[in-house]
N, C-alpha and C positions, 0 to 999 in steps of 0.2 A: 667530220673531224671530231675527236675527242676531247671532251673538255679538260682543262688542265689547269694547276696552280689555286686560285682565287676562285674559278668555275663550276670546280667541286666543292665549295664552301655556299657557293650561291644556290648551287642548287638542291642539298643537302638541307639548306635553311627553308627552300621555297614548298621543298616537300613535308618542313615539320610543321609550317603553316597552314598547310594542306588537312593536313592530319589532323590540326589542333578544329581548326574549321569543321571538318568531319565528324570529330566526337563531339564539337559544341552542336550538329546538327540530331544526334542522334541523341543526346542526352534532352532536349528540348523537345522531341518527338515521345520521347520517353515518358517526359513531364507532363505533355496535354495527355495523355493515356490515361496517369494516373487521375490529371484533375478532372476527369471527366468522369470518373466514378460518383454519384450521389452519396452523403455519406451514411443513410441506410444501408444501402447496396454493400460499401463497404462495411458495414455492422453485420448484415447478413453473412457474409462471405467468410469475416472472421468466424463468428458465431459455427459456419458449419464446416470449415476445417477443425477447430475446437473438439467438437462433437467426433469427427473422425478420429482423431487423435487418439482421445479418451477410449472411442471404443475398439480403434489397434491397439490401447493400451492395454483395455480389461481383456482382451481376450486372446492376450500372449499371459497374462497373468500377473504383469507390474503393478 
C-alpha cells in the first residue's frame, strides 16, 4: 500500500536523519584520518608539496 498524506512527511524526515547521521559518520572518520598524522609528518608533507610547486613553477617559467 502507498504511503499517503502525513506518511510522506514521515518519511521524508526519517530519511534526512538518515542522511544527517551519515555525514556525521563520515565527517568523524574523516577526522581520526587527519588527527592521526604526527605533526612532523604533516611538516614534511607540506614542506614537499611546496617544493613541487616551486619547481612546476620554475620550469613553466613563472
Amino acid at each position: 500500500m502507498a504511503p499517503r498524506g502525513r506518511q510522506w512527511l514521515k518519511m521524508l524526515g526519517a530519511a534526512g536523519v538518515v542522511g544527517v547521521a551519515a555525514s556525521g559518520v563520515l565527517i568523524a572518520r574523516d577526522e581520526r584520518r587527519r588527527r592521526a598524522y604526527e605533526p612532523d609528518e604533516i611538516r614534511e608533507r607540506l614542506h614537499s608539496r611546496y617544493a613541487r610547486i616551486q619547481a612546476r613553477g620554475a620550469a613553466t617559467g613563472e
